[in-house]
NUMARLUM-594285 format. One line per field, with one value per residue (C-alpha): residue number from 1; x, z, y. Coordinates in pm, 1 decimal, padded with zeros to 6 digits. Example, Ala and Ser with C-alpha at 12.3 -4.5 7.8 and 13.67 -1.06 7.14 Angstrom:
// NUMARLUM-594285
pos 1:2
east 01230.0:01367.0
up 00780.0:00714.0
north -00450.0:-00106.0
END
This chain:
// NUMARLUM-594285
pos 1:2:3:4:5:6:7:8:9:10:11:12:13:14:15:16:17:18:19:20:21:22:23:24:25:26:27:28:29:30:31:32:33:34:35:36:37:38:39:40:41:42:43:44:45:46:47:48:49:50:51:52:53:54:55:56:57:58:59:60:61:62:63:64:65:66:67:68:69:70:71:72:73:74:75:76:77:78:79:80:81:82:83:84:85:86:87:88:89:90:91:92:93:94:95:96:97:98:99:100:101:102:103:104:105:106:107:108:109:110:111:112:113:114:115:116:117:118:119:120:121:122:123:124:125:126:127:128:129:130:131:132:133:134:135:136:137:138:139:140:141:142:143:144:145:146:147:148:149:150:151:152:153:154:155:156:157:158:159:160:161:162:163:164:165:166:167:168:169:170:171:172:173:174:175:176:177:178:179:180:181:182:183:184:185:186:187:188:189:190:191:192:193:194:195:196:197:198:199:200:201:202:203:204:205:206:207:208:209:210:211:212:213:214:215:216:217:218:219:220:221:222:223:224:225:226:227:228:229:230:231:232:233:234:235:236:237:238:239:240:241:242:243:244:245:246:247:248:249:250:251:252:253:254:255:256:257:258:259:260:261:262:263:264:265:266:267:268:269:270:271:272:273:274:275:276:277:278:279:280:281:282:283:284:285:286:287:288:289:290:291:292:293:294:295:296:297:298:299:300:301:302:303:304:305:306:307:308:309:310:311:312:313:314:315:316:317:318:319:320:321:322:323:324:325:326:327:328:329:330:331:332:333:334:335:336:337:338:339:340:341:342:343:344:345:346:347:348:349:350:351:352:353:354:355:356:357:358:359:360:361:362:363:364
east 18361.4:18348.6:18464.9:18529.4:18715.9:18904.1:18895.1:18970.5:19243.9:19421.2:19365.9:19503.4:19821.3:19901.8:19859.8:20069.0:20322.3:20326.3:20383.2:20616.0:20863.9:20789.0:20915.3:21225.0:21331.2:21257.3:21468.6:21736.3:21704.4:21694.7:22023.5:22191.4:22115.7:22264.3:22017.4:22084.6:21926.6:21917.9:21699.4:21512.6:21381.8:21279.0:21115.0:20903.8:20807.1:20740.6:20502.5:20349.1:20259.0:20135.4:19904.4:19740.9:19704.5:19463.7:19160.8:19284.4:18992.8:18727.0:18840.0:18805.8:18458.5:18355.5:18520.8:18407.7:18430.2:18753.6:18930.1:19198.1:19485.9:19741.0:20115.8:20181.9:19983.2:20186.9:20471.2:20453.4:20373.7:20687.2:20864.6:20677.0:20886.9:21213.9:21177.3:21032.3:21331.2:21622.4:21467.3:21394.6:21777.8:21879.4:21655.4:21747.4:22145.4:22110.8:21957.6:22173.5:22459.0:22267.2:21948.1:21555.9:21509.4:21771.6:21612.5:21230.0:21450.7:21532.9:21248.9:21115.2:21319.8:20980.8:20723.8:20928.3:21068.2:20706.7:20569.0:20771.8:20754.3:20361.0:20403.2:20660.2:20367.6:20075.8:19928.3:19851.3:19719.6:19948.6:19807.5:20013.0:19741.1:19524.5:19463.7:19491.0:19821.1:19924.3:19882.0:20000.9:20329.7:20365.4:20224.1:20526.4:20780.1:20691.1:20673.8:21006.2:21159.9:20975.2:21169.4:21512.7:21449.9:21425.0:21713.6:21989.2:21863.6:21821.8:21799.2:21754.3:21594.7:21227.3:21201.0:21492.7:21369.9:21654.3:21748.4:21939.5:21971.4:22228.4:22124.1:22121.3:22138.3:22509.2:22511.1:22816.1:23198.2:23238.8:23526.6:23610.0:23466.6:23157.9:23114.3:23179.4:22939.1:22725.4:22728.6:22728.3:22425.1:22268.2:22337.6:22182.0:21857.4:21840.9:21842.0:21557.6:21344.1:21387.3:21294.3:20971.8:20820.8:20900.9:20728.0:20371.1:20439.5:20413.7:20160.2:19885.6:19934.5:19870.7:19548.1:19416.9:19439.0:19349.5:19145.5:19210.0:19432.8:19389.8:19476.7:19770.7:19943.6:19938.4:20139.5:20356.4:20480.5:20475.3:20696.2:20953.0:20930.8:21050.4:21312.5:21409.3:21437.7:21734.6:21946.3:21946.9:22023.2:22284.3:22439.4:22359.9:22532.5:22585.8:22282.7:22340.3:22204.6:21847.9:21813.0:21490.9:21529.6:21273.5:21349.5:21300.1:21391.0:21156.8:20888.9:21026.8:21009.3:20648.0:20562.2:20759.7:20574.5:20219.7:20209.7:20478.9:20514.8:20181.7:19955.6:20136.9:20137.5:19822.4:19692.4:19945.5:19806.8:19428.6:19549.1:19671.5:19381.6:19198.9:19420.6:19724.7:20074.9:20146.1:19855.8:20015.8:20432.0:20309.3:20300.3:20646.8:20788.2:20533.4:20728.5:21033.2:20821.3:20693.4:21061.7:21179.3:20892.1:20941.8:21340.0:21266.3:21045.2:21178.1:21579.2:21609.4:21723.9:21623.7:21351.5:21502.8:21303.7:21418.7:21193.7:20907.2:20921.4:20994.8:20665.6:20429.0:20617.7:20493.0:20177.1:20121.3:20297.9:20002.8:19723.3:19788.9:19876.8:19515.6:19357.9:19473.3:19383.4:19011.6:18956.8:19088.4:18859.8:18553.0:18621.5:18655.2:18371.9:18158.6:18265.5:18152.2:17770.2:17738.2:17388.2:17392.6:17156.0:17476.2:17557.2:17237.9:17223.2:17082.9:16783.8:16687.3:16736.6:16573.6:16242.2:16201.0:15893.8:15633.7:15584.1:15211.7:15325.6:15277.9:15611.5:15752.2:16015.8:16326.0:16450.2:16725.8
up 00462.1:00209.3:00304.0:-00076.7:-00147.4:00180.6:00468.2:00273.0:00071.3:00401.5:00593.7:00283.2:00282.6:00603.1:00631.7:00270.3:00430.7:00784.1:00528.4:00315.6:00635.5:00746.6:00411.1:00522.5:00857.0:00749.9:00454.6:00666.9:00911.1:00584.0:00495.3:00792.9:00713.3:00395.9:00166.1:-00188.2:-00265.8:-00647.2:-00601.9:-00338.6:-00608.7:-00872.0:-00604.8:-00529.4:-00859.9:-00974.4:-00633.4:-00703.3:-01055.8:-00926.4:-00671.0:-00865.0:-01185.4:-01011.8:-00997.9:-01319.0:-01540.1:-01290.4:-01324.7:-01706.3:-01658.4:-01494.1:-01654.8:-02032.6:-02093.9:-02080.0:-02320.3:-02592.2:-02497.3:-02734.9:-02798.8:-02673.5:-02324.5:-02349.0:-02427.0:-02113.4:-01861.0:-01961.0:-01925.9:-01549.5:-01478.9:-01622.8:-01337.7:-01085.1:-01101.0:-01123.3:-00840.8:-00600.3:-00665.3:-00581.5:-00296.5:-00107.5:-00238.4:-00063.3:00273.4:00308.4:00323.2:00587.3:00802.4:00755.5:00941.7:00775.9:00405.6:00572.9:00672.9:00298.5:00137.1:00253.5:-00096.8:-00271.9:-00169.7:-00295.3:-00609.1:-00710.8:-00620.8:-00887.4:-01105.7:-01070.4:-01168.1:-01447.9:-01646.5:-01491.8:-01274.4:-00949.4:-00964.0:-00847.3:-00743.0:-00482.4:-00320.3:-00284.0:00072.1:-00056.8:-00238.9:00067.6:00267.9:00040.4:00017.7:00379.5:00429.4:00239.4:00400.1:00753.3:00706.5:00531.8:00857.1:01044.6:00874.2:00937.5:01278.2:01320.3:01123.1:01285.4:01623.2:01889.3:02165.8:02494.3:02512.0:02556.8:02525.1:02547.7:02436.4:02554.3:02304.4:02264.8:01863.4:01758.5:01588.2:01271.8:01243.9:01225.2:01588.4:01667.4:01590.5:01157.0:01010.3:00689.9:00489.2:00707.6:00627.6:00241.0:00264.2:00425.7:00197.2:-00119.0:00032.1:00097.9:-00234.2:-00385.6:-00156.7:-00303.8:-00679.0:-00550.4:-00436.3:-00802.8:-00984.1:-00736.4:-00864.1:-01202.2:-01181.6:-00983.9:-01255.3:-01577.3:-01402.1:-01353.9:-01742.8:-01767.8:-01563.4:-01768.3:-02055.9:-01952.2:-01622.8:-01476.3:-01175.1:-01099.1:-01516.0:-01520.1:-01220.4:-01301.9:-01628.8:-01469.0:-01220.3:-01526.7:-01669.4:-01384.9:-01348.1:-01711.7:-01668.5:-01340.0:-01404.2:-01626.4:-01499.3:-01139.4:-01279.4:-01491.2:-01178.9:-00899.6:-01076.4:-00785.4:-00807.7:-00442.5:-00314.0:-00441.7:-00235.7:00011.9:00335.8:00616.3:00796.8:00819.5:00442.7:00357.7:00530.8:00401.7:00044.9:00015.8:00254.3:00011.8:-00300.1:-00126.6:00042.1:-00132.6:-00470.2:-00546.2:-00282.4:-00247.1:-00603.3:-00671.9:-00434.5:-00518.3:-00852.2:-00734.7:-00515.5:-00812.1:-01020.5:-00739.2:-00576.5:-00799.8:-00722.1:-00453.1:-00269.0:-00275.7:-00249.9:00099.6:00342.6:00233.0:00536.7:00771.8:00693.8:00937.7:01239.0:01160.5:01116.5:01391.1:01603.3:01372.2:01472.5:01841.4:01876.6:01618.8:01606.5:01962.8:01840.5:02097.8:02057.0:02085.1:02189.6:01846.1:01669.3:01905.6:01820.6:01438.1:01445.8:01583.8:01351.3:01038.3:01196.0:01162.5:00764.7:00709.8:00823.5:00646.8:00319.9:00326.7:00459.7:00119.4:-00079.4:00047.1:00023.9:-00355.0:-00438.2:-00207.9:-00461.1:-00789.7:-00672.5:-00636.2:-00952.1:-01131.8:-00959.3:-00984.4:-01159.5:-01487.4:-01371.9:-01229.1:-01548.1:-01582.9:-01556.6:-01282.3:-01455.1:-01513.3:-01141.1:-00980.3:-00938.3:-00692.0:-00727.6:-00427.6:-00294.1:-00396.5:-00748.0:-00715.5:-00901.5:-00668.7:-00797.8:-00589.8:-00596.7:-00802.1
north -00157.3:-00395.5:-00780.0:-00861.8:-00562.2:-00502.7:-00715.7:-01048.4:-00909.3:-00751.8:-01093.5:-01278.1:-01068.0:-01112.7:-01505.9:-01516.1:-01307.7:-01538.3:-01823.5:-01693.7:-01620.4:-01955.3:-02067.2:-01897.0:-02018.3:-02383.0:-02376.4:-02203.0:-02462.0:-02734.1:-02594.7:-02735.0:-03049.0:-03028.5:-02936.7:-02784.3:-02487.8:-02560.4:-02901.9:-02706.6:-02456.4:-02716.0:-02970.9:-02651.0:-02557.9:-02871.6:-02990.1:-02648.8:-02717.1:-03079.4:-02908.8:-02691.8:-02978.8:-03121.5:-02876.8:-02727.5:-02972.1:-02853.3:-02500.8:-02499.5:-02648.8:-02342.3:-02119.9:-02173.0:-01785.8:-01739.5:-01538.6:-01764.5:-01836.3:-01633.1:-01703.0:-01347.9:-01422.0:-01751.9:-01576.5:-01356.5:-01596.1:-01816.3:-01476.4:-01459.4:-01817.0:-01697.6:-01410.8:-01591.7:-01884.1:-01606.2:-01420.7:-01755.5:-01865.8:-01536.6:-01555.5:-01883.6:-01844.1:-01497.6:-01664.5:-01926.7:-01660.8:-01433.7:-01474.6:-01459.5:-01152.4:-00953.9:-01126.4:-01005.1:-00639.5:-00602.9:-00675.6:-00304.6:-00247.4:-00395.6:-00144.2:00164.5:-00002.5:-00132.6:00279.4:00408.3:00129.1:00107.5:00533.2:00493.8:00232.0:00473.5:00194.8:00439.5:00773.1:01021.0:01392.0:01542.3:01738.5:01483.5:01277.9:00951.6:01036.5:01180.5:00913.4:00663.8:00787.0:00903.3:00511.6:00367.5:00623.7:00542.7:00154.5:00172.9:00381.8:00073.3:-00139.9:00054.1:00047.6:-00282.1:-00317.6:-00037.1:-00041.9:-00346.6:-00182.7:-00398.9:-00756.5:-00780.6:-01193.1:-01484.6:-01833.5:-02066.3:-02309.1:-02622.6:-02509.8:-02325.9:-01981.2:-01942.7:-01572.6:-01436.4:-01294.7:-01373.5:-01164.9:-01200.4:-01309.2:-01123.7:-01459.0:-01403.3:-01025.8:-01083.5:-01386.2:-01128.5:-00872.3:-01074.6:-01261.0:-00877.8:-00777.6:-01102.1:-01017.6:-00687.2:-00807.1:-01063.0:-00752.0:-00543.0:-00825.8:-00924.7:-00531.0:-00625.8:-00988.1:-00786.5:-00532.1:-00774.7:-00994.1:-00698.9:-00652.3:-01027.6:-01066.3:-00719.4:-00963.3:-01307.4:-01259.2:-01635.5:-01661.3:-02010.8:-02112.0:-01797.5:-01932.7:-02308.8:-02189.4:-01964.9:-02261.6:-02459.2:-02252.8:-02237.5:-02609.5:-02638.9:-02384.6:-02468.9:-02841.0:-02818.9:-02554.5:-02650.1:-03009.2:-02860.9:-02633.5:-02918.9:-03208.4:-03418.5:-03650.8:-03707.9:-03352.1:-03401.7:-03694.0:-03605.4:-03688.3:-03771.6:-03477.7:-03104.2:-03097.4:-03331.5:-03030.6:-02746.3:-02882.9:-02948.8:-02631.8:-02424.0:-02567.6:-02568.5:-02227.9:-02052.3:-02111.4:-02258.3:-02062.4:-01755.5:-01715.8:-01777.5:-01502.3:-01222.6:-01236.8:-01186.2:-00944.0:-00795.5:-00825.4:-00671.4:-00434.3:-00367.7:-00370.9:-00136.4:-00244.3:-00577.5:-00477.0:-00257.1:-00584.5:-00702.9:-00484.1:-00632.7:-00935.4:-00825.3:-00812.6:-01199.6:-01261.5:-01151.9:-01318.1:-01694.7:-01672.1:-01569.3:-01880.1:-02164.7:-02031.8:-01934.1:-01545.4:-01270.8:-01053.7:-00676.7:-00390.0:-00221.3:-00494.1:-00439.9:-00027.4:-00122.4:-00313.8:-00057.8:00210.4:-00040.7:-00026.5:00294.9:00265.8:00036.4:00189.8:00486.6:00366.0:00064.1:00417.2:00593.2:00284.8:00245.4:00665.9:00644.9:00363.1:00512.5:00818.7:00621.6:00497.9:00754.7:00939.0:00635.5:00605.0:00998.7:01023.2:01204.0:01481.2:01587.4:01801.3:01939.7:02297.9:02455.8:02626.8:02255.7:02153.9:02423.9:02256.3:01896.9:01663.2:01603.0:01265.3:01350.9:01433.0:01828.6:02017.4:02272.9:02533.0:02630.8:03013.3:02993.0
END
């Protein structure tokens, strides 16, 4: 097994993943406290584009091969930011109306959307009878079922943490503000997991292009810093709710512009140089389990038995789908070292060389 190829990526997917859903419960637990989601978004973007500024000069010192820089690359990118701010406000607006776990639940919508995107623009191989195929769409089936699991079915409770915190997950009886809060929040989720395929979809065109992660994400949360700046200024016009205070909101700002908008970006785009999409769009159901776990412990929610059999079903979703990955690549690459004696005829390969020198024929 290669380290480069599959044990780092796989580690780094997980960790983003763990972040990303820590993104979550801290700015749900910002949000009581008052926090607006629209200065939320542009203080992210903008500490994002701040922390990676910094190496950017050392970057372009070592990278003095680079391809130019063309409006259309330009172009693109700023198009990446456009995305990338509609789908964060849809985001955050949709989890301050419902809960991290059911936002984690939903994003199982990723992994299929991206399949048939990453098909429609031929960026997977698709041959039906082949194993790989096979076990990459089986893979995505089983870890969406994981995901519906934990979703539909709670089943008993395996672990309690008391709490002096209210919960922030809508456990209790819904009022019929509640429920439509609930389901426009849901429905705002689900737009934020169309666009997220379309954003790994544009960006694997981008790094065919202009192979630079570091120098295509640093414009990208340019970008969303210049878009994002105005709007949310224009839609958050009292000054008073992007006042930062020492608290958890404070936190979950610069987390949120560290590991996820800065960090998170940053490897979801090598991970798409070196993976591709669906590779990449397959953890997003994994996130539900670290969800569930995150709430359990920092929200005081229960940990339900459905969650714990949802998890090991997404297990088993994973495995099989990294399985077809690696055997697709083990096959590219051995179709591309196959020595070119391979299409020699057999007359011509009927004989074998001696270590001694002497030419010995085979019976054809």
């Amino acid at each position: 097994m290669n380290f480069y190829k599959d044990v780092l990526p796989f580690t780094a997917m997980v960790a983003i993943e763990c972040t990303n859903v820590g993104v979550n419960v801290l700015f749900k637990a910002a949000t009581v406290k008052g926090l607006s989601y629209y200065a939320f978004i542009a203080y992210s973007f903008a500490i994002s584009t701040l922390f990676l500024l910094l190496p950017l000069p050392f970057v372009f010192r070592c990278s003095r091969g680079l391809p130019p820089l063309n409006l259309s690359i330009i172009f693109t990118i700023f198009l990446l930011g456009v995305i990338g701010f509609i789908a964060q406000v849809c985001g955050y607006r949709g989890l301050e109306y419902t809960s991290p776990t059911l936002a984690s639940a939903l994003s199982t919508l990723i992994p299929a959307f991206t399949f048939v995107l990453a098909i429609i623009f031929r960026m997977e191989k698709v041959t039906l009878r082949s194993s790989s195929t096979q076990a990459k769409i089986w893979g995505s089936l089983v870890s969406i079922l994981g995901a519906l699991v934990v979703v539909l079915y709670k089943g008993p409770i395996v672990l309690s943490i008391s709490s002096t915190q209210p919960s922030l997950t809508l456990d209790s009886p819904m009022t019929s503000t509640s429920q439509m809060n609930w389901i426009l929040g849901g429905s705002l989720l689900a737009i934020e997991f169309l666009l997220v395929p379309i954003w790994y979809i544009i960006q694997t065109n981008v790094m065919k292009q202009y192979p630079a992660e570091f120098v295509v994400v640093f414009l990208y949360n340019l970008s969303g810093t210049l878009v994002s700046a105005p709007v949310c200024l224009l839609l958050e016009a009292n000054l008073s709710a992007w006042k930062i205070n020492q608290d958890i909101t404070l936190i979950a700002i610069i987390y949120s512009g560290f590991f996820c908008t800065g960090l998170s970006s940053l490897v979801h785009t090598w991970g798409l140089h070196l993976k591709g999409p669906v590779y990449i769009s397959i953890f997003k159901p994994l996130s539900i389990a670290i969800a569930a776990a995150l709430s359990a412990i920092f929200l005081g929610d229960s940990l339900f038995f459905g969650t714990v059999v949802g998890a090991v079903i997404l297990s088993f979703g994973f495995y099989a789908v990294v399985w077809g990955k690696a055997k697709e690549e083990e096959l590219s690459e051995e179709f591309d070292i196959r020595p070119p004696s391979s299409s020699v005829s057999p007359l011509l390969q009927s004989y074998k060389k001696k270590d001694n020198g002497e030419i010995t024929y085979n019976d054809c």
